[in-house]
C-alpha positions, -999 to 999 in steps of 0.1 A, spaced: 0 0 0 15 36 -8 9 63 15 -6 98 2 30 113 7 49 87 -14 20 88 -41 24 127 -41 63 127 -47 58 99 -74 37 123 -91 58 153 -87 86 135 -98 65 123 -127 53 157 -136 85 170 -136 104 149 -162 68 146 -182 67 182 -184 99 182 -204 91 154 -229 53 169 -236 71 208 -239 96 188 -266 66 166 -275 42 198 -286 72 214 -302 76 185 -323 36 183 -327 33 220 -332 60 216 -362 43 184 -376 10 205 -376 22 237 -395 45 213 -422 36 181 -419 71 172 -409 86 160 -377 115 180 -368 143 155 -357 165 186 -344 136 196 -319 159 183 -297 190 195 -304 174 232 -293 168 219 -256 205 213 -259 213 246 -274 190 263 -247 210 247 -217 240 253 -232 238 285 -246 226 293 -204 261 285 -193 280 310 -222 262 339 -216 254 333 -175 290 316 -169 314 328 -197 299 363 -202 283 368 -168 256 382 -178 223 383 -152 202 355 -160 175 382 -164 193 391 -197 204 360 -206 171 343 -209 160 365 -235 191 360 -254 190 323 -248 152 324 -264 169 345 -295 193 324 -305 171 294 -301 149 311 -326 179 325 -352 184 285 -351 147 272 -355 144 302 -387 175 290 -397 166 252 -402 134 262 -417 146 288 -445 181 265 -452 168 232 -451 129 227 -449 117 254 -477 147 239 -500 140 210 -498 100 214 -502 106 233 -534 119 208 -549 93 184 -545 112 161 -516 88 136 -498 82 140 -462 107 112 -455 137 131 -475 128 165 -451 125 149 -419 162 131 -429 175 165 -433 164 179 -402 178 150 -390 211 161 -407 206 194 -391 206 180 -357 241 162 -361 260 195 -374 237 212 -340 257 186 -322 294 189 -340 289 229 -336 283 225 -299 309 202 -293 333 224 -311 319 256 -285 315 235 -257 337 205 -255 323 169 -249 325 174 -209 287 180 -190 289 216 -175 271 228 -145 241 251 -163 233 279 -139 199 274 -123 174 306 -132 151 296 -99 165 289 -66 175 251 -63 169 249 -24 141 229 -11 108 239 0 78 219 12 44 223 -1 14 205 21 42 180 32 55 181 -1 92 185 -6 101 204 -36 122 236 -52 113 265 -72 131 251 -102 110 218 -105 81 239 -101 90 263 -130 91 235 -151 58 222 -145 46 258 -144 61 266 -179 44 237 -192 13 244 -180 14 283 -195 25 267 -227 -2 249 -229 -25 275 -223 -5 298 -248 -10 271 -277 -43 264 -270 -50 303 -272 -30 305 -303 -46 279 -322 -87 287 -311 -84 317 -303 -69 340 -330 -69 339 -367 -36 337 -369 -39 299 -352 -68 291 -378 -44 299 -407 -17 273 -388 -46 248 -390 -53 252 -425 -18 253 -438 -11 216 -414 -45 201 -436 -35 215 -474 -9 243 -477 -22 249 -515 -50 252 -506 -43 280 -477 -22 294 -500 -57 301 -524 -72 318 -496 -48 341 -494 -30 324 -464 11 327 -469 21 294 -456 55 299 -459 51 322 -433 31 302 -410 55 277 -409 83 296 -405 63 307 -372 60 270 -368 98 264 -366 107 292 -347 80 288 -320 90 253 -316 126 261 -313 116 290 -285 102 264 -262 125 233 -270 148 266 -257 129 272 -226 128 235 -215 165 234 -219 171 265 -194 149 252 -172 160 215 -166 195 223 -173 204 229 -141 189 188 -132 204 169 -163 234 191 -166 249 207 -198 259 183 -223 260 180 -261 243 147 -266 211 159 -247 191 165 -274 189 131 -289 179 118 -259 149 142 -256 140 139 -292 133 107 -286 114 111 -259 96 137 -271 86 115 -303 75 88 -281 53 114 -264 38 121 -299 38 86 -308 19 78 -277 -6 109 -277 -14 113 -311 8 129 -338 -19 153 -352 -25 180 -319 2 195 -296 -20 186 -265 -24 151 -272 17 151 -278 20 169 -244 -6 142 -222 14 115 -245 49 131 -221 29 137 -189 18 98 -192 56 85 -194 69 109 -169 45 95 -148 51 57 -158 86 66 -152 83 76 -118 63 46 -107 87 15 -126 115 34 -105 99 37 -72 91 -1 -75 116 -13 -94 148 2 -111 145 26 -140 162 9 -163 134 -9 -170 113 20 -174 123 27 -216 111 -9 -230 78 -6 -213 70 25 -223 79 10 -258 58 -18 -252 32 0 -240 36 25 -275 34 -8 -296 4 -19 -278 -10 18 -284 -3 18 -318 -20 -16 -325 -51 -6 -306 -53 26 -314 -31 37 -343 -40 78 -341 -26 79 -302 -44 78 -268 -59 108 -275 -52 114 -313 -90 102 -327 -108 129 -300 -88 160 -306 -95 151 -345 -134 153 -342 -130 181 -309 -113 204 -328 
């Protein structure tokens, strides 16, 4: 039997790590939306986020009140950059969405080789932008960093969700995800909206990394590992709506929690896969992919 305490930090622990899969997950779901594309580099721009924390906080010292906003810039200079150098080339050309996603891909690995060449291959301590000390919360332990993250990806949810329903703006990034030609007819400029796409996504994959650098530690092999989560979030949610993606990361952050509290985590990763394959068999679109397409 679990007492309420050791239920409570299971989920806290849960919603901590899911938080940062379903912020990568909707970045990668708000991509694949706009371009009908997953973005393989999503990523590499958590990476570039924590990383990019320690040159101006550490190497520059700069106040982490300035460097967050420069952190978000360059973190969208790169998401613009992947989208105008690689996506739109490759589009206007005809490639199939299999040829564009293997060049984001590619764009990933020279993310990685450029940071290693910055960086070096060593993890580095990424300066924390909330205080790191404990704090207890209805018997709760916790600290104002692992409550940012949860927080940010709560008010990134909402954000979407006001974006897409709520302005015309977020209708035109519907229409251009079901038939950019079409958009393009109604005088929608798609290029544009994904370009918005890209750069949002990169903004957030950004945010995540400044905000659970200071947990996982700086390192330039991050981002694959949180790509990966991140498309098993969308895998396991539903590829076509950033909110199933984002319940899709909640759920393994969660799963996670509990295979480690009662057993160890390395067995956490193949059943999450197993429990993606048994998904996909059962419900091919994603827990929740089949009721954001006819709630929409």
């Amino acid at each position: 039997m679990v007492s309420l305490e050791t239920l409570a930090v299971l989920v806290l622990s849960g919603l901590t790590n899911g938080s940062v899969y379903a912020l990568v997950g909707l970045s990668l779901a708000m991509t694949y939306g706009a371009s009908r594309v997953i973005n393989f580099a999503q990523g590499e721009f958590v990476m570039l986020g924590a990383l990019s924390t320690v040159l101006f906080v550490t190497t520059f010292s700069l106040p982490m009140s300035i460097s967050i906003p420069l952190v978000l810039f360059v973190c969208a200079i790169g998401g613009f950059l992947i989208e105008r150098f690689a996506y739109r080339p490759l589009i206007k050309r005809n490639a199939d969405p299999l040829t564009v996603m293997i060049g984001t891909l590619a764009c990933a690995s020279i993310m990685t080789g450029g940071a290693l060449l910055v960086w070096g291959p060593n993890q580095l301590f990424v300066p924390n932008a909330f205080s790191l000390n404990s704090i207890s919360l209805a018997g709760i332990t916790s600290t104002p960093q692992q409550l940012a993250i949860i927080s940010c990806f709560a008010i990134s949810m909402l954000v979407i969700w006001l974006l897409l329903y709520r302005t015309h703006f977020g209708l035109a990034i519907r229409a251009v995800g079901v038939d950019p030609n079409i958009s393009k007819l109604m005088g929608i400029r798609a290029e544009r909206v994904i370009a918005f796409a890209f750069v949002f996504s990169a903004v957030v994959g950004g945010l995540a990394g400044i905000l659970v650098g200071p947990f996982l530690g700086g390192h330039v092999a991050m981002g694959l590992v949180l790509t990966i989560k991140g498309f098993m979030a969308v895998i396991l949610g539903g590829m076509g709506s950033p909110f199933a993606a984002a319940a899709g990361g909640i759920v393994i952050g969660l799963l996670e929690a509990v295979v480690a509290y009662y057993g160890s985590s390395f067995y956490a990763e193949p059943i999450i896969f197993g429990l993606i394959l048994v998904t996909m068999m059962v419900r091919p679109a994603g827990l929740l992919g089949e009721w954001e397409a006819t709630h929409k």
